[in-house]
Residue, then its C-alpha position, 0 to 999 in steps of 0.5 A: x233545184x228544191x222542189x217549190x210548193x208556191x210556184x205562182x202562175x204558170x204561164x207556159x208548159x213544154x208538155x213533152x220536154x224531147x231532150x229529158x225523157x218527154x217529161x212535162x215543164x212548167x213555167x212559172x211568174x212569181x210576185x216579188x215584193x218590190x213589184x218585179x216579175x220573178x220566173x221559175x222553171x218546175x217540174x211534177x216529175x219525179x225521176x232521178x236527173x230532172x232538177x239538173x233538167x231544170x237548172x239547164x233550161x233556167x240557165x239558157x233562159x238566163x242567157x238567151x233573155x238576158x235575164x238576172x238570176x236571183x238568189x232563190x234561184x229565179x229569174x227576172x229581167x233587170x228593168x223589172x218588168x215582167x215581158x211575159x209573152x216575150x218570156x214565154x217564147x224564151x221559155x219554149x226557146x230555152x227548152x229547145x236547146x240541147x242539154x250538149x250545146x251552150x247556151x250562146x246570146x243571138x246576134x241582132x241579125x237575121x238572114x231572111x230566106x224569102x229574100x236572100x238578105x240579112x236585116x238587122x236591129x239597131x237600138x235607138x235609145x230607151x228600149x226603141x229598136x229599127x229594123x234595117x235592110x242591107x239594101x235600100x229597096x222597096x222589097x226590103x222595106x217592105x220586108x223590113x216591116x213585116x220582121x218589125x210587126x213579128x217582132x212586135x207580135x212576138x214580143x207584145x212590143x209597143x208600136x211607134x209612128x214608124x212601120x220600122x221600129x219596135x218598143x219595150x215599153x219599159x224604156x230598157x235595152x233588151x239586146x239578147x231578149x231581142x236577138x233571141x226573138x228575131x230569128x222567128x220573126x220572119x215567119x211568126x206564123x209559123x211560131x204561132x201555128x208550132x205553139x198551137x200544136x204544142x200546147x195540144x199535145x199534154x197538160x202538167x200533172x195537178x198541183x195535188x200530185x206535186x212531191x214536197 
């Protein structure tokens, strides 16, 4: 990939990428001129191998999120909006994902080792999402709730009248987007507590040091 010399906002860092020699990478939120969000993956590093890094990343993140790939290379998502806190996880997702392994959509199911089930999304239409227990228990329906709030907390989703649902505001089905955030939303403070950790271990190298 071309090396980008306005990258936008960064919005996220991976600072020490363990799968490409610990290098640094970026994540990017562009201004498209109909408005939509536009997301680019950068990085300073200037080592033989990295936009090949780059384009990986970008084409897990294309899968995992259900994003569209445009024709200058970004990415964004098909309803326009920009779900930035949900793209940043997909972002840190997609950097996790071994440069030997394919990039698969996740199932809207997750097994939930607190309670020995498996609970699932159902979309209701219009970007609305019901989380549901295999069992119909006051356990699970509590739990139910809890993965609700996560996914809620992940994905800075919209709350509705009802502890069980979740919402993108923009009214669009995000299956794969969702899918991808419901494996961590069991334990979302786990998610938060691993984030914290990472965002104290680097920094990008300045944009004055960016090679053109």
């Amino acid at each position: 990939m071309a090396h980008i010399v306005e990258l936008g906002s960064r919005i996220e860092l991976v600072s020490m990428d363990k799968h490409f020699h610990d290098i640094s990478l970026g994540l990017y939120q562009q201004a498209a001129e109909d408005g939509s969000a536009e997301y680019i993956v950068h990085s300073y590093a200037d080592i033989k191998g990295v936009d090949e890094r780059i384009r990986f990343v970008m084409r897990a993140m294309q899968v995992l999120g259900g994003m569209e790939v445009l024709a200058n290379g970004g990415l964004r998502f098909a309803c326009g909006d920009s779900h930035v806190t949900a793209c940043r996880r997909l972002f840190l997702e997609a950097s996790k994902v071994a440069p030997d392994v394919m990039p698969e959509v996740r199932p809207m199911t997750v097994y939930d080792k607190k309670t020995e089930y498996e609970y699932s999304l159902t979309l209701c239409g219009n970007g609305l999402y019901r989380v549901a227990a295999q069992a119909q228990l006051d356990e699970f329906a509590r739990r139910v709730n809890v993965i609700a709030a996560g996914l809620r907390k992940l994905g800075n989703m919209a709350e509705t009248k009802n502890e069980d649902e979740v919402l993108f505001s923009c009214g669009a089905a995000h299956d794969a987007l969702i899918g991808m955030l419901l494996v961590r939303a069991p334990n979302v403070r786990a998610v938060m507590r691993e984030e914290d950790s990472a965002a104290r271990q680097g920094v990008l190298a300045a944009p004055s040091s960016q090679s053109v």
